[in-house]
NUPA-557334 format. One record per residue (C-alpha): residue number from 1; x, y, z. Coordinates in Angstrom, 3 decimals, always signed. Layout:
N
 filum        X        Y        Z
   NUM        X        Y        Z
...
//
This chain:
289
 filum        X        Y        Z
     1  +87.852   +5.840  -15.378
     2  +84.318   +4.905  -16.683
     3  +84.259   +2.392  -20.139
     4  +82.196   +2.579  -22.752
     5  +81.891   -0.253  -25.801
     6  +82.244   +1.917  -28.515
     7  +78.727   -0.715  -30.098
     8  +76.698   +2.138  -27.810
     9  +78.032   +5.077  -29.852
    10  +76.572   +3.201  -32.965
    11  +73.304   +1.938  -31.678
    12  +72.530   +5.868  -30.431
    13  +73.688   +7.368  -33.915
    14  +71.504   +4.692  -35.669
    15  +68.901   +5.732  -33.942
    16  +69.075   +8.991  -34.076
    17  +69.510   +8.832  -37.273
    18  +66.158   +6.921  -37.760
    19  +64.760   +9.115  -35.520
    20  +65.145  +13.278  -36.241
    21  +63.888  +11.774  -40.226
    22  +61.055  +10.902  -38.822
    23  +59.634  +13.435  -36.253
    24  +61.381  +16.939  -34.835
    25  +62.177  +17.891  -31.335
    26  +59.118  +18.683  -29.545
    27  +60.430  +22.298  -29.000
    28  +61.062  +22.593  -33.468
    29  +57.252  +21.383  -33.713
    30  +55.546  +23.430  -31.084
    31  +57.825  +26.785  -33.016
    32  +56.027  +26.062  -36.065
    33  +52.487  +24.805  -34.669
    34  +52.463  +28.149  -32.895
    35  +53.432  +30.403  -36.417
    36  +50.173  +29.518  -37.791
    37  +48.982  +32.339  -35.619
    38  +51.601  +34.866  -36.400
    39  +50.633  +34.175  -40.335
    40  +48.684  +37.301  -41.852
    41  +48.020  +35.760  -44.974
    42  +45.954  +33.540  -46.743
    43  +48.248  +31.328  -48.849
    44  +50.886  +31.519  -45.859
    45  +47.991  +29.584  -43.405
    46  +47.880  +27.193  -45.905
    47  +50.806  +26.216  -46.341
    48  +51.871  +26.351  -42.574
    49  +48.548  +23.839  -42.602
    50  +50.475  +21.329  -45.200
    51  +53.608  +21.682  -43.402
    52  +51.914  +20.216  -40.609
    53  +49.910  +17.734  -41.571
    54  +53.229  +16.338  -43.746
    55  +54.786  +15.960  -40.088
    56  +51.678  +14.029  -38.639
    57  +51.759  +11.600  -41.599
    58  +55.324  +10.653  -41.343
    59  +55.719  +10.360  -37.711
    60  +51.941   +8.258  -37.847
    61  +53.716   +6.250  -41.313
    62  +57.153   +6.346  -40.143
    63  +58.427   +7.713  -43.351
    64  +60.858  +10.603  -43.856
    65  +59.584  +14.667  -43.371
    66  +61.358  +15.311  -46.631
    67  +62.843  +13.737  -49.380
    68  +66.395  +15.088  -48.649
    69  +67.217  +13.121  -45.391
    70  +70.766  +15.400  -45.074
    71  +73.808  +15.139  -44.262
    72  +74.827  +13.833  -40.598
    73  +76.684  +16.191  -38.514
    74  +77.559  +15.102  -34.716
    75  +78.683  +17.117  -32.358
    76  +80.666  +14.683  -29.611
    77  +81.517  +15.864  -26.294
    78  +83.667  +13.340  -25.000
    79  +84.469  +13.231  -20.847
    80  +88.542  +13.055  -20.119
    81  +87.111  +10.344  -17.999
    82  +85.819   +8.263  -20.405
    83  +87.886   +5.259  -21.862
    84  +86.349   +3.634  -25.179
    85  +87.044   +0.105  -25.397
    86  +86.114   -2.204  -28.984
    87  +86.955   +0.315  -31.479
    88  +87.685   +3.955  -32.934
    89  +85.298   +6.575  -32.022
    90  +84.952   +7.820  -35.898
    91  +83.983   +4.487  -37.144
    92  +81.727   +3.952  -34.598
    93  +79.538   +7.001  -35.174
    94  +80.146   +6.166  -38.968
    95  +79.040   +3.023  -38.518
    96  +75.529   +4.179  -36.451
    97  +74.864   +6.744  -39.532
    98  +75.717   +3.819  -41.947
    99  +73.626   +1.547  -39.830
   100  +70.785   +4.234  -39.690
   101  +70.991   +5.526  -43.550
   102  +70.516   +1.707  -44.308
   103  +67.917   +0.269  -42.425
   104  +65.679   +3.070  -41.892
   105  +65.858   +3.050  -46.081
   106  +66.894   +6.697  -46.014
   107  +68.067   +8.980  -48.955
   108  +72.088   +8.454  -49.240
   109  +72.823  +11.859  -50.530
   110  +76.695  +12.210  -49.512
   111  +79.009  +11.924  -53.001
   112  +82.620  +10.888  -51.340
   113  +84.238  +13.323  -53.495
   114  +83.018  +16.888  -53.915
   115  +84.239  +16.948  -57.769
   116  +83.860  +13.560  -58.813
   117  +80.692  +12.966  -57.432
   118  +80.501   +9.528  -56.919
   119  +77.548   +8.679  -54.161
   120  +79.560   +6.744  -50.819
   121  +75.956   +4.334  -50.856
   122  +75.557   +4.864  -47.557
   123  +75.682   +8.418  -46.443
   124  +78.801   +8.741  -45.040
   125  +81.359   +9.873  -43.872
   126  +79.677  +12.032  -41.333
   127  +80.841  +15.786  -40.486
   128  +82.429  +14.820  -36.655
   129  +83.135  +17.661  -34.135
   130  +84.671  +16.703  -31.215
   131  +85.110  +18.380  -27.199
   132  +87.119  +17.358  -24.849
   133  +85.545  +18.279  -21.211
   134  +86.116  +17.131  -17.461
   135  +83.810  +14.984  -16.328
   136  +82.545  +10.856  -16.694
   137  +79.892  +11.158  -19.810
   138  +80.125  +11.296  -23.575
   139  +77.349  +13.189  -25.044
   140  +76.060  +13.074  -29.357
   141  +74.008  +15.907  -30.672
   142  +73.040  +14.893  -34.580
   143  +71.439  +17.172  -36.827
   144  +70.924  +15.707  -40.443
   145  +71.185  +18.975  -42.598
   146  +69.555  +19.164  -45.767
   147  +71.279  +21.172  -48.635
   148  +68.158  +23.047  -49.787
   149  +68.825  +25.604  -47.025
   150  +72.874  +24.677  -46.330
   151  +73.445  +25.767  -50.216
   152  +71.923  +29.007  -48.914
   153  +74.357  +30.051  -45.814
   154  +77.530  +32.290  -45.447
   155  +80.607  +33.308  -43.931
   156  +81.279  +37.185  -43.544
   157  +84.392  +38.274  -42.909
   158  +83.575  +41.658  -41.206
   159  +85.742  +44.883  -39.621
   160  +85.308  +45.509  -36.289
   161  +83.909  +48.969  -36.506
   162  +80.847  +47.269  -38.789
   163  +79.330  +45.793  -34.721
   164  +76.138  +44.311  -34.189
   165  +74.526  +46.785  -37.140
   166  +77.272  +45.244  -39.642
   167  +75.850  +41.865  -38.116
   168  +72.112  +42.535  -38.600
   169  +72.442  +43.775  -42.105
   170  +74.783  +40.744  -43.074
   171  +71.772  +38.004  -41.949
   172  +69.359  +40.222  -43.331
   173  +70.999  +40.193  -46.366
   174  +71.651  +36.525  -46.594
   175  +68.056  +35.649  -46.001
   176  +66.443  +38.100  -48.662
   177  +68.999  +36.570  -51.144
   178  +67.836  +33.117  -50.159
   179  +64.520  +33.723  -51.053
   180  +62.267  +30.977  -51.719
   181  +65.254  +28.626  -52.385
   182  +65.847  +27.168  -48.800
   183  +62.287  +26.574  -47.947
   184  +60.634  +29.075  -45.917
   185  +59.681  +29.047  -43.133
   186  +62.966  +28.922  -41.917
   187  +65.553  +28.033  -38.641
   188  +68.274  +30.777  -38.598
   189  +71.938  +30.158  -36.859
   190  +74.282  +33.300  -36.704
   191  +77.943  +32.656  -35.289
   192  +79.824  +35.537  -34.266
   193  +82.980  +35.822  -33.329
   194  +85.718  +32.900  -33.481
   195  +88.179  +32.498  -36.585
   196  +86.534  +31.841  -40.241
   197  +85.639  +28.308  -39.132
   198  +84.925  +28.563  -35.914
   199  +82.073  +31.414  -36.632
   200  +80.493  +28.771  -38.946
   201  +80.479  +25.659  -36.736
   202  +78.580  +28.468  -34.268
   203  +76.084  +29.270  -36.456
   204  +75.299  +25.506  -37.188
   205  +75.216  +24.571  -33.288
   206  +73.082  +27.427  -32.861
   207  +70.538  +25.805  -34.848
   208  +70.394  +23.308  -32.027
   209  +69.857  +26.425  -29.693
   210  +66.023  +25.374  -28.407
   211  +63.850  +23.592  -25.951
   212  +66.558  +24.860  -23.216
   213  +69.982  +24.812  -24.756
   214  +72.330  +27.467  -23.681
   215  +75.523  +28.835  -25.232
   216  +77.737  +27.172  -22.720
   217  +75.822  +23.712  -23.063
   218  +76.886  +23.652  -27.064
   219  +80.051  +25.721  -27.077
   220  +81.491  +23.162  -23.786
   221  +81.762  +26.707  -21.913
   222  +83.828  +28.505  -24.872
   223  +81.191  +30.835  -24.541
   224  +77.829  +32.360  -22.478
   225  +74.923  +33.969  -23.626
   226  +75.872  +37.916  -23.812
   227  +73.234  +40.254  -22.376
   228  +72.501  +41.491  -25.981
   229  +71.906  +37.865  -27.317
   230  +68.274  +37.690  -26.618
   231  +67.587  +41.204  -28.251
   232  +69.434  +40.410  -31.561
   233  +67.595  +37.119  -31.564
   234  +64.155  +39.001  -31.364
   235  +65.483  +41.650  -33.327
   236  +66.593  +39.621  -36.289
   237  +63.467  +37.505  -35.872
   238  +61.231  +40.631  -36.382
   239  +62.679  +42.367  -39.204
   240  +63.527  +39.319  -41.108
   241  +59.409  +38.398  -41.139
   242  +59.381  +41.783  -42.194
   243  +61.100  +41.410  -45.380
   244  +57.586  +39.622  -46.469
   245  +58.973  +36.389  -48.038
   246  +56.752  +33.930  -46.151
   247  +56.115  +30.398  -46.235
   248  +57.005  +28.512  -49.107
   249  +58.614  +31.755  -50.497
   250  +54.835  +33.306  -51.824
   251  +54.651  +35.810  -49.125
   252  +53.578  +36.352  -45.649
   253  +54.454  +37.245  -42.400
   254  +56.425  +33.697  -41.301
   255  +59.551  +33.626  -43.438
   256  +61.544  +32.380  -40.215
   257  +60.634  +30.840  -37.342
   258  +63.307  +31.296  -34.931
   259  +66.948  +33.213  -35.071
   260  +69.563  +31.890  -32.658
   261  +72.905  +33.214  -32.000
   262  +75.645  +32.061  -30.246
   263  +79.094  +34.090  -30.020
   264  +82.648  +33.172  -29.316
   265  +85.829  +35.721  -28.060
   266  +87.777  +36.730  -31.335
   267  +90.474  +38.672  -32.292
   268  +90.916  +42.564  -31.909
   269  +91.172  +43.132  -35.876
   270  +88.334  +40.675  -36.893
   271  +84.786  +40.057  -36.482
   272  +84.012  +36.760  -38.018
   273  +80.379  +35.590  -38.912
   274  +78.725  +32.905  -40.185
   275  +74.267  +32.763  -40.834
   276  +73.659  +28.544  -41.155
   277  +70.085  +28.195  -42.763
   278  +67.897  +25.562  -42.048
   279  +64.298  +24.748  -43.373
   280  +61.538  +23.950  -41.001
   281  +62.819  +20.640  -40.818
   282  +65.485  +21.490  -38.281
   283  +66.182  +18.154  -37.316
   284  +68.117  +16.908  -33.952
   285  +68.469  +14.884  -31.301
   286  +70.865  +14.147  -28.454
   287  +72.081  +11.213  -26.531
   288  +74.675  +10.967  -23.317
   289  +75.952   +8.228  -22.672
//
């Protein structure tokens, strides 16, 4: 049985926290480096040239990419071998996104109730999923999603006879109807399969599907990558840029720069799906401990 002071889950959320509002992932910035030369038009170059230069100054000013610094979703994946010692696992990531919100001076944009609206002043409570898994590690993935694109996203309950062309018009769909509203260029996560929540918590780990990341690495082996992953990816990827929306919503060939899918057994009278939007700013980071 390995220990671990539960003051190490809140340093690493802290600072991961700090951290994805101030740079992306090496594999999110080299995506949209490389659209500039995918962009036919005009306005779309220039734009893709703002976007860029906005992530040079705050990285160089350590200031945040955008003014919504999201809402903090971590994904734990806790080892059975683990034993956490000084306090509750909740509070302790909690406390590293309180922490983080706080001294990295940070937009609080979480209200504690979603009628009342009263702001928590200090972005939480964060959205916790938890997975339980053999082995002697616990391992964080935080994304802090903004609501620009989030306000955009669906669930679609679909038959089974609708397959994978039911699934391609469904993100089509939800994309096109987004428009201009969740910041193009966009990050696209499409969950398939599951139960109504499950399909939706896959679409939002697929987001985190780059630099590497496979379906059994996010899903804790739920699920692999299917043979026909990689060709709905490119698929989707090709006829959504197709649709002509482009950066900033004023047209071009870049409306998104990635689709990810990741896809989990279901039941024989359902085909649950979920499409997660994200803006360019599809921020993340990981930590094991």
């Amino acid at each position: 049985m390995r220990e671990i002071i539960v003051n190490e889950i809140t340093a690493a959320v802290r600072e991961m926290c700090i951290e994805v509002n101030h740079r992306l992932s090496p594999a999110v910035q080299e995506t949209l480096l490389s659209a500039a030369g995918k962009e036919e038009s005009e306005t779309g170059k220039s734009i893709l040239a703002i976007l860029r230069e906005n992530l040079q100054i705050a990285a160089e000013k350590e200031i945040p990419i955008c003014q919504d610094t999201g809402m903090a979703v971590v994904f734990v994946t806790l080892g059975q071998e683990v034993r956490l010692t000084g306090g509750g696992l909740t509070e302790a990531v909690n406390e590293g996104v309180r922490q983080g919100y706080q001294e990295g001076y940070l937009r609080k944009s979480v209200v504690s109730d979603p009628l009342d609206r009263v702001n928590s002043g200090d972005n939480t409570p964060a959205m916790i999923y938890y997975d339980i898994v053999p082995g002697d590690t616990l391992e964080l993935r935080l994304t802090a999603k903004g609501f620009g694109s989030e306000n955009t996203s669906r669930v679609i309950m679909l038959k089974p006879s609708d397959g994978i062309e039911g699934v391609k018009k469904a993100v089509l769909e939800t994309v096109k109807n987004a428009g201009p509203n969740a910041c193009p260029p966009l990050f696209v996560g499409v969950g398939i399969g599951g139960t109504f929540e499950k399909a939706a918590m896959l679409a939002k780990l697929a987001l985190l599907k780059d630099g590497g990341e496979t379906a059994e690495s996010l899903t804790a082996g739920l699920c692999h990558d299917a043979p026909y992953v990689k060709t709905l990816e490119d698929t989707l990827l090709r006829e959504i840029n197709a649709l002509g929306i482009g950066p900033a919503g004023l047209g071009g060939s870049v409306t998104a720069l990635a689709v990810h899918v990741l896809t989990a057994p279901t039941h024989i009278a359902g085909l649950p799906m979920a499409v997660n939007i994200c803006c360019h700013v599809n921020r993340h980071a990981k930590r094991t401990l």
